[in-house]
Structures are given as structure tokens and as C-alpha cells.
Backbone as XML, in Angstrom:
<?xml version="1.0"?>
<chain id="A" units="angstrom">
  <residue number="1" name="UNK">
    <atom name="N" x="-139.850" y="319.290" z="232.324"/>
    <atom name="CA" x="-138.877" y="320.224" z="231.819"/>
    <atom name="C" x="-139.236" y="320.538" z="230.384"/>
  </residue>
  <residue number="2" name="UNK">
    <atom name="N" x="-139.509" y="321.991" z="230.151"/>
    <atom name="CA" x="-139.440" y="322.403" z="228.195"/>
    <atom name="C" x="-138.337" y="322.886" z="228.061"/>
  </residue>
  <residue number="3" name="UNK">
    <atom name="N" x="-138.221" y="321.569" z="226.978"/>
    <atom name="CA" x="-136.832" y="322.737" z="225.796"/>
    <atom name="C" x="-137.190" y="323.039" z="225.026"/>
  </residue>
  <residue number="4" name="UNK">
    <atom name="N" x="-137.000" y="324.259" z="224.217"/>
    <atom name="CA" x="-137.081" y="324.312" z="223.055"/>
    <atom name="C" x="-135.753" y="324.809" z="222.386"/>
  </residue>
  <residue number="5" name="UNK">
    <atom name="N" x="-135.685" y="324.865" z="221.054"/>
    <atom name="CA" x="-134.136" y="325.149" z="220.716"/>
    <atom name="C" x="-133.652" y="326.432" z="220.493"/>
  </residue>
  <residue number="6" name="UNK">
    <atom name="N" x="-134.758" y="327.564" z="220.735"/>
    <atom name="CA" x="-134.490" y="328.625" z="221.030"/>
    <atom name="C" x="-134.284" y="328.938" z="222.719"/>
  </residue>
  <residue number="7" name="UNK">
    <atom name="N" x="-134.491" y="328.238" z="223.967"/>
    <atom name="CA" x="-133.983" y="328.238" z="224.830"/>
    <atom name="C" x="-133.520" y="327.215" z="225.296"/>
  </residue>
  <residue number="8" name="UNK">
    <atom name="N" x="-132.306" y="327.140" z="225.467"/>
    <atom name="CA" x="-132.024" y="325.720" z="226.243"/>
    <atom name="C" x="-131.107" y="325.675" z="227.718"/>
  </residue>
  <residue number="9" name="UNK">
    <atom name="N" x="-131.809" y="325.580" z="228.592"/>
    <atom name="CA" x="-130.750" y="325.413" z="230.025"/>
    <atom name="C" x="-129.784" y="324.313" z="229.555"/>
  </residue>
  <residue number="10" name="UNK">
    <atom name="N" x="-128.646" y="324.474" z="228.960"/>
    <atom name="CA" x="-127.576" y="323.245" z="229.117"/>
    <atom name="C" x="-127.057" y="322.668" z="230.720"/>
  </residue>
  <residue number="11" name="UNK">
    <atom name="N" x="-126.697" y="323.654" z="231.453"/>
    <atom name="CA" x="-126.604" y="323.227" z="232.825"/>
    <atom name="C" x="-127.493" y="322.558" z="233.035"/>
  </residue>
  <residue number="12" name="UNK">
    <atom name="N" x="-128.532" y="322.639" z="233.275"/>
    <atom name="CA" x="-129.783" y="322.298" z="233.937"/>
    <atom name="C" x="-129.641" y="320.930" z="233.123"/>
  </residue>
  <residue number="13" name="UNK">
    <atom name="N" x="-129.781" y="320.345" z="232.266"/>
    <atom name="CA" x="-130.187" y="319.719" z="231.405"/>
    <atom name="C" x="-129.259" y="318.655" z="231.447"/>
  </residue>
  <residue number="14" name="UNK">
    <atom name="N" x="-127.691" y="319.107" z="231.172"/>
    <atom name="CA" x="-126.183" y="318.264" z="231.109"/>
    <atom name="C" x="-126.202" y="316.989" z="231.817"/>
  </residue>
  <residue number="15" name="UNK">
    <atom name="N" x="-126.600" y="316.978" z="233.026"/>
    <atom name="CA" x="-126.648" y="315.107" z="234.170"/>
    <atom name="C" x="-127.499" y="314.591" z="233.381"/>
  </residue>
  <residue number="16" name="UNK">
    <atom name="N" x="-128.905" y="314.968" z="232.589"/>
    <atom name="CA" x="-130.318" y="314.320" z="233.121"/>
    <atom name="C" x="-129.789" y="313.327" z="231.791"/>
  </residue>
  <residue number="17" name="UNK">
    <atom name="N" x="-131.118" y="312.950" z="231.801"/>
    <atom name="CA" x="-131.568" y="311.722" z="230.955"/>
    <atom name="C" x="-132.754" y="312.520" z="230.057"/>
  </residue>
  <residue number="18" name="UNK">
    <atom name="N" x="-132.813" y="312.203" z="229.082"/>
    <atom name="CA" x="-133.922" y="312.725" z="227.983"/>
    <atom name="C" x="-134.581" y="311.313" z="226.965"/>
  </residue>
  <residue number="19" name="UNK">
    <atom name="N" x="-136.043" y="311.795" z="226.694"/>
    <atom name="CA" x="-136.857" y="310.635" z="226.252"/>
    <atom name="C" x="-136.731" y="310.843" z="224.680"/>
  </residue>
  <residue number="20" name="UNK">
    <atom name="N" x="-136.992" y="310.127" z="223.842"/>
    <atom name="CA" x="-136.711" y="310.705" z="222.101"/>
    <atom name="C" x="-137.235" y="311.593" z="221.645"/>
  </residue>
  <residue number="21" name="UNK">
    <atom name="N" x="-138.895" y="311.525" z="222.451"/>
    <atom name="CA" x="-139.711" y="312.992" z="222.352"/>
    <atom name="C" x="-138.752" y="314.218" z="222.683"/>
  </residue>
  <residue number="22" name="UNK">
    <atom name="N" x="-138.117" y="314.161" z="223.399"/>
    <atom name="CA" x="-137.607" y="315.460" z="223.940"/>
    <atom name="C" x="-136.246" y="316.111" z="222.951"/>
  </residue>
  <residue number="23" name="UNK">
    <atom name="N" x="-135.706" y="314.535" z="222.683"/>
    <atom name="CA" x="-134.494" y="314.978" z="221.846"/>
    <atom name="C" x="-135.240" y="315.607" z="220.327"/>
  </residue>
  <residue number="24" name="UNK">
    <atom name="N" x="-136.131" y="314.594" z="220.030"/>
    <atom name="CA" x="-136.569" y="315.221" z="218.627"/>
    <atom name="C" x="-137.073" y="316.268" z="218.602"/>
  </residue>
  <residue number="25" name="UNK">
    <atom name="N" x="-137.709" y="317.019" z="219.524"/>
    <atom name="CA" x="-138.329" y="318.638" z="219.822"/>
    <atom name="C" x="-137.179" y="319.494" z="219.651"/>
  </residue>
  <residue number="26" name="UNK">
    <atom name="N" x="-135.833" y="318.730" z="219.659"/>
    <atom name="CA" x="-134.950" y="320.015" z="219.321"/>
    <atom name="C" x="-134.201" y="319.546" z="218.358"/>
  </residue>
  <residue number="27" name="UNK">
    <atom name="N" x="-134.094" y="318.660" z="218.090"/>
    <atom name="CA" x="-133.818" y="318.349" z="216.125"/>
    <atom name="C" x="-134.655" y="318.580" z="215.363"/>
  </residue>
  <residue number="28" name="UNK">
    <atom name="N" x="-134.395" y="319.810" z="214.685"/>
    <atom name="CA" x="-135.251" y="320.408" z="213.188"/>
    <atom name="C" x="-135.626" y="319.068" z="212.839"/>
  </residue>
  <residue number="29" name="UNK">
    <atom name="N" x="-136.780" y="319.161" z="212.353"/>
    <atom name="CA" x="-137.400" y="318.004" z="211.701"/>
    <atom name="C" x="-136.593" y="316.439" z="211.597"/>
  </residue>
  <residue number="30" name="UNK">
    <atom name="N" x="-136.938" y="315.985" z="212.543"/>
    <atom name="CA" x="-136.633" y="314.820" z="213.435"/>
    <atom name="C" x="-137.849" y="314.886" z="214.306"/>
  </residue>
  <residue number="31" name="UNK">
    <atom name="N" x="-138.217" y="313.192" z="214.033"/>
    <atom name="CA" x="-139.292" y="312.294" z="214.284"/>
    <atom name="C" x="-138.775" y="312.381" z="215.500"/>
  </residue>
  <residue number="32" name="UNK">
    <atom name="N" x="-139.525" y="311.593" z="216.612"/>
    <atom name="CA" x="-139.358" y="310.681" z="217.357"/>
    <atom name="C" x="-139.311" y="309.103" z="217.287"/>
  </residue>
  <residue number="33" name="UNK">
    <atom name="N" x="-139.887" y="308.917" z="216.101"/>
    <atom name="CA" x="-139.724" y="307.453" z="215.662"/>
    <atom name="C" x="-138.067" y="307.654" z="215.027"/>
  </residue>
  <residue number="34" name="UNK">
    <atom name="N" x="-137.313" y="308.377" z="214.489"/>
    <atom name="CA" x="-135.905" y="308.610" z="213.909"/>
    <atom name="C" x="-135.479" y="308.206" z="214.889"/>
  </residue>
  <residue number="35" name="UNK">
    <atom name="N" x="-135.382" y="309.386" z="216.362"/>
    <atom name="CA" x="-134.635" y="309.197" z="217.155"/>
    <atom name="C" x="-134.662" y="307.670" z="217.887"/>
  </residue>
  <residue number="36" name="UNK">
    <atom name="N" x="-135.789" y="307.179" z="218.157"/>
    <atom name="CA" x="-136.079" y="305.776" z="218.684"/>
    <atom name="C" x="-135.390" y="305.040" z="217.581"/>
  </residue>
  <residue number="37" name="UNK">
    <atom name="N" x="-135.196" y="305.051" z="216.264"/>
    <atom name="CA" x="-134.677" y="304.141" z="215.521"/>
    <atom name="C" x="-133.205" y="304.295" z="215.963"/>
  </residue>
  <residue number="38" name="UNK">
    <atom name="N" x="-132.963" y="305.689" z="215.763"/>
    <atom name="CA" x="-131.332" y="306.131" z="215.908"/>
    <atom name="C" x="-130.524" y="305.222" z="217.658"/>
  </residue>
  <residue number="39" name="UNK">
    <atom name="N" x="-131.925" y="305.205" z="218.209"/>
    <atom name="CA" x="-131.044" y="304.109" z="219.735"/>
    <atom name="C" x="-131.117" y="302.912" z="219.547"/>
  </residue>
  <residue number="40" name="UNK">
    <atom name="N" x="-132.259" y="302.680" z="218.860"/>
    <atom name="CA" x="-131.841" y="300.850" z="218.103"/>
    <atom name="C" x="-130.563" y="300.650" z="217.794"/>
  </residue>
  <residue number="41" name="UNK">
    <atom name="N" x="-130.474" y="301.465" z="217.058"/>
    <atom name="CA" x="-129.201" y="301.208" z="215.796"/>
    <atom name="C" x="-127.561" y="301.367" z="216.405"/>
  </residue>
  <residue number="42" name="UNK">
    <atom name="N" x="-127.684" y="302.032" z="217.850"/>
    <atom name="CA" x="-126.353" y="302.219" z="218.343"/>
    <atom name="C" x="-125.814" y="303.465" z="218.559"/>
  </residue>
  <residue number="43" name="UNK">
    <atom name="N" x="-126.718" y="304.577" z="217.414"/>
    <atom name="CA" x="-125.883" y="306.012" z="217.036"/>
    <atom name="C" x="-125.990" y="306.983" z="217.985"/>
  </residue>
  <residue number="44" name="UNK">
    <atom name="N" x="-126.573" y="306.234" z="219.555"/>
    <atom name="CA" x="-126.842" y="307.223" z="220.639"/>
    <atom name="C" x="-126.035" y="306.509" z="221.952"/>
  </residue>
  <residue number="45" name="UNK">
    <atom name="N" x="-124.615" y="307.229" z="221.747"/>
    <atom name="CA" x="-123.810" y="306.566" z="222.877"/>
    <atom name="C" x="-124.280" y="306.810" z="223.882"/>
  </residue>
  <residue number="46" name="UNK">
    <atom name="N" x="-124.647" y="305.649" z="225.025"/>
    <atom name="CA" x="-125.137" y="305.987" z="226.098"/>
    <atom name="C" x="-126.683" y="305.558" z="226.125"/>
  </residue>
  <residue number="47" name="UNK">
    <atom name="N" x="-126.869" y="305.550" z="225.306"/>
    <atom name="CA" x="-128.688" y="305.193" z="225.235"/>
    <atom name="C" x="-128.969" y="303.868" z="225.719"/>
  </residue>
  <residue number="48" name="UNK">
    <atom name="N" x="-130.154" y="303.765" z="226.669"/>
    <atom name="CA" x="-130.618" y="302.747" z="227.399"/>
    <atom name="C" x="-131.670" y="302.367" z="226.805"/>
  </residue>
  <residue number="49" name="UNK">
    <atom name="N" x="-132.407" y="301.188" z="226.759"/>
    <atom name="CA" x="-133.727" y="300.829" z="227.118"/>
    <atom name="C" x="-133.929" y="300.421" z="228.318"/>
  </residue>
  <residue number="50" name="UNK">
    <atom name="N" x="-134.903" y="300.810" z="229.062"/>
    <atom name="CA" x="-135.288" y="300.277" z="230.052"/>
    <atom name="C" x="-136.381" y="299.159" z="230.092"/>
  </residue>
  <residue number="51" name="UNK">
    <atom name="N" x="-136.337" y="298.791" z="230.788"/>
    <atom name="CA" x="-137.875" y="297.670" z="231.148"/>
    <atom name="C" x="-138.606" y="297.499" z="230.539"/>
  </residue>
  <residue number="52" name="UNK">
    <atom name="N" x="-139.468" y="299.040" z="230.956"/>
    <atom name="CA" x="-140.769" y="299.473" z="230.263"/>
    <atom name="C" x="-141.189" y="299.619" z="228.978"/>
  </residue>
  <residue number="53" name="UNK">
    <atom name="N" x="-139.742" y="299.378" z="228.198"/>
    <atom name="CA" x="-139.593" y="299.469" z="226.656"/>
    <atom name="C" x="-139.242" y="301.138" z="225.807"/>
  </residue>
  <residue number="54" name="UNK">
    <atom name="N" x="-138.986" y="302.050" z="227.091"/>
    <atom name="CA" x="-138.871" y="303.550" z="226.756"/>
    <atom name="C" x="-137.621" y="303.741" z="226.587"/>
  </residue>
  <residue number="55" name="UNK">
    <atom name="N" x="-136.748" y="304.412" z="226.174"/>
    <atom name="CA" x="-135.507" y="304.788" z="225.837"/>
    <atom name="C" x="-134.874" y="305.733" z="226.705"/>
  </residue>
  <residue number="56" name="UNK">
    <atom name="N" x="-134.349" y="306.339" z="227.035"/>
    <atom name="CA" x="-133.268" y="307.395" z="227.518"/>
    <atom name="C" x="-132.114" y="307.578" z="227.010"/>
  </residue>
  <residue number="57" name="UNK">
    <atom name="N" x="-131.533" y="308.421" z="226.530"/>
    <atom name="CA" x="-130.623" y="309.194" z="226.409"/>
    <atom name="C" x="-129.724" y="310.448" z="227.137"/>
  </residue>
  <residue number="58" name="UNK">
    <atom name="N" x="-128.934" y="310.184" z="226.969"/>
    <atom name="CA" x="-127.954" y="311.111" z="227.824"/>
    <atom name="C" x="-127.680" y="312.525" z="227.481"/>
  </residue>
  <residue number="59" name="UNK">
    <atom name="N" x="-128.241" y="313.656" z="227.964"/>
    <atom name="CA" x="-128.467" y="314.666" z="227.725"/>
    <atom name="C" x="-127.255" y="315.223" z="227.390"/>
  </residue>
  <residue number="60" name="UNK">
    <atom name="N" x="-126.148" y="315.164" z="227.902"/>
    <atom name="CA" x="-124.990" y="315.766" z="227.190"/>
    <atom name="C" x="-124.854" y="315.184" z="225.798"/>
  </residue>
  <residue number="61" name="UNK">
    <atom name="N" x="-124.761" y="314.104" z="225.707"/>
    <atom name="CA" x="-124.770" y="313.856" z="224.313"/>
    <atom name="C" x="-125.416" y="314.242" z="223.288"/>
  </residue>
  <residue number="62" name="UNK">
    <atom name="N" x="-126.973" y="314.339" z="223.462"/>
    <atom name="CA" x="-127.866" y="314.759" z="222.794"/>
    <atom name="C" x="-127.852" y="316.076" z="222.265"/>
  </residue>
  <residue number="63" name="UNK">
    <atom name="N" x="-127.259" y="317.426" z="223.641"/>
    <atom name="CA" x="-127.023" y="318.613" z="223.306"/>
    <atom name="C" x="-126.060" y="318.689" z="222.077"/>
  </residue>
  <residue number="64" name="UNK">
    <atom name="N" x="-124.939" y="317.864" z="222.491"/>
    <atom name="CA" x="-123.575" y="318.169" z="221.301"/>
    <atom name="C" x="-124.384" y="318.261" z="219.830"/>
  </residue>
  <residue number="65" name="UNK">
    <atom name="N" x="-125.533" y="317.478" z="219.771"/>
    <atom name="CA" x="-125.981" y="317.084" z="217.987"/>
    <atom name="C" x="-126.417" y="318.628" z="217.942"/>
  </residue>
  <residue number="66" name="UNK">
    <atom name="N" x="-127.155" y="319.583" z="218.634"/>
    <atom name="CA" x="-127.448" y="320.608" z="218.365"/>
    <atom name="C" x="-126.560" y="321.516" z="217.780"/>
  </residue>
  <residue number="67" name="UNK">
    <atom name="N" x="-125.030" y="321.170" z="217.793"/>
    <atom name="CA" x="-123.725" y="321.743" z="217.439"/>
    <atom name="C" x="-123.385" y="321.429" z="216.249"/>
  </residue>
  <residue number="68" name="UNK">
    <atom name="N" x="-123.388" y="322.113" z="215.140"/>
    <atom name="CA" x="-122.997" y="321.062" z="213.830"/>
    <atom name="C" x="-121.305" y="320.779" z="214.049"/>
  </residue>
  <residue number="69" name="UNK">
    <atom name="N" x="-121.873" y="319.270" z="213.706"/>
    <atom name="CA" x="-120.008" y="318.682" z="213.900"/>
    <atom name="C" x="-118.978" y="319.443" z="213.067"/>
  </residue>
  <residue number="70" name="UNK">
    <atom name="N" x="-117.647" y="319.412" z="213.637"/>
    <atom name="CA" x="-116.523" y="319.754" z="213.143"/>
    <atom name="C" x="-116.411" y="318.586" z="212.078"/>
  </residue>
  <residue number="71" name="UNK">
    <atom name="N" x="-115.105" y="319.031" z="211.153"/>
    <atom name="CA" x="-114.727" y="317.974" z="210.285"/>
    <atom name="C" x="-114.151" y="317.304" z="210.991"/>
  </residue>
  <residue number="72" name="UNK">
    <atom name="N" x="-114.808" y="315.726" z="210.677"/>
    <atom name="CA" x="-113.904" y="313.908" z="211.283"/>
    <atom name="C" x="-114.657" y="314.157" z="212.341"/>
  </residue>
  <residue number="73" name="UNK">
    <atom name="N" x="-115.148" y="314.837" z="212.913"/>
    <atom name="CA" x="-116.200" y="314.606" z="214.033"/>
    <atom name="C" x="-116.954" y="312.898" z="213.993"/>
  </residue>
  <residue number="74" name="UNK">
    <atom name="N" x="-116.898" y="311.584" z="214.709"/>
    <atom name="CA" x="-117.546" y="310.687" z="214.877"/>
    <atom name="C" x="-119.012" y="310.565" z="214.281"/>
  </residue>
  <residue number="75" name="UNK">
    <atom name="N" x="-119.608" y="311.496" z="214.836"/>
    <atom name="CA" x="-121.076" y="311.447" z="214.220"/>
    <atom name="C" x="-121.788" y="312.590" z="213.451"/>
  </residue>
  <residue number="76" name="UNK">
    <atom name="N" x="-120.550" y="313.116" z="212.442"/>
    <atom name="CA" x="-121.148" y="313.951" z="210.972"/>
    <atom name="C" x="-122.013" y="313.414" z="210.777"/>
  </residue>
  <residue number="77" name="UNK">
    <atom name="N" x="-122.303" y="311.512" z="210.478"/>
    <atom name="CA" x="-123.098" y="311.357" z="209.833"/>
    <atom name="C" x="-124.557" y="311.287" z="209.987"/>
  </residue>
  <residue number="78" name="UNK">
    <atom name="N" x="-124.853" y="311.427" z="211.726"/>
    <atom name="CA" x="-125.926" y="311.913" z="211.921"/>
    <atom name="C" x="-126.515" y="313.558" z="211.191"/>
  </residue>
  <residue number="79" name="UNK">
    <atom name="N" x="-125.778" y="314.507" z="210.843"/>
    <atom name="CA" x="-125.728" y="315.762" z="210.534"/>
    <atom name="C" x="-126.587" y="315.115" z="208.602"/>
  </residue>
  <residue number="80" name="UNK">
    <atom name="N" x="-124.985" y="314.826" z="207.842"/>
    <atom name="CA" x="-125.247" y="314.270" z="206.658"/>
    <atom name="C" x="-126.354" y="313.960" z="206.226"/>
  </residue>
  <residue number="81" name="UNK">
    <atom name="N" x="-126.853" y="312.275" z="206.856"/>
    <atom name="CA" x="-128.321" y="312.223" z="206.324"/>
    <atom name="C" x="-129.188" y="312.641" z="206.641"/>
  </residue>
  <residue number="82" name="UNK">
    <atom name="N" x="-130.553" y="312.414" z="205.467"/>
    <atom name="CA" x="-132.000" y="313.048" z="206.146"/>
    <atom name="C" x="-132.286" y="312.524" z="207.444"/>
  </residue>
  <residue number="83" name="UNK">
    <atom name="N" x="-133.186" y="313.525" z="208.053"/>
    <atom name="CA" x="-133.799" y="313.199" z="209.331"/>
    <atom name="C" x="-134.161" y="312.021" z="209.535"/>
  </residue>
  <residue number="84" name="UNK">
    <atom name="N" x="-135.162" y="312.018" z="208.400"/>
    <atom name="CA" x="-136.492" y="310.666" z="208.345"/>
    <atom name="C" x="-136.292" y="309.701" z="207.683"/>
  </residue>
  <residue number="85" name="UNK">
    <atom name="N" x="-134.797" y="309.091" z="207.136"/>
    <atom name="CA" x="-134.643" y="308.184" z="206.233"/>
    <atom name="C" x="-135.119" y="306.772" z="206.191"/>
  </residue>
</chain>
């Protein structure tokens, strides 16, 4: 599946599961090492490791970050800091 953030099937996309590569291809400058840190750390509700040591994430969730949060929104502070901190 390609996303890019000028097209995005949300339907299509909403059930699946997404790898950090995929999430970070549509976060403006966002690593994939960010996003892999960002599921360490907790800030990806829903995020698995599996077995194999690869991550997944939950594609609805992931879409919402493409949305800049409302105010008191839970995770402004993904928005707030730098990408690559």
C-alpha cells in the first residue's frame, strides 16, 4: 500500500495496521527511528511489538496525528515538539 500525504485512502487504510516507515512517510519530517522511539515510549495508543521485533500501529490512530490537534487534545504534545528530538 502507498501513502503519501497528498493522497490518502482513509477508508482503505482505517482497520489496517501500519509499520513506522509508513507512519513517518506521512509525518513532515519525522524519522522512522522518532516514530519507533515514539512506540517505546507509550505515545502510540495501540502500538504493538511483535516477535520479530517490528512495531505496528493502528492506522486510525496514526491518521488523527495528520489532523493538527484541537486545544486539550491528549496528544498536542506530539504536534508541540520537534520531530527528531
Amino acid at each position: 500500500m502507498c501513502m503519501t500525504s497528498s493522497h490518502l485512502d482513509v477508508e482503505a487504510v482505517a482497520d489496517s495496521l501500519l509499520s513506522p516507515q509508513t507512519v513517518a512517510a506521512v509525518l513532515p519530517e519525522t524519522s522512522t527511528a522518532t516514530v519507533t522511539r515514539w512506540c517505546r515510549d507509550g505515545r502510540f495508543p495501540g502500538a504493538r511489538k511483535l516477535p520479530s521485533g517490528r512495531w505496528i500501529i493502528p492506522a486510525a490512530w496514526a491518521l488523527d496525528l495528520v489532523t493538527p490537534p484541537e486545544s486539550g487534545r491528549a496528544d498536542a504534545d506530539l504536534w508541540s515538539s520537534s520531530p527528531d528530538e
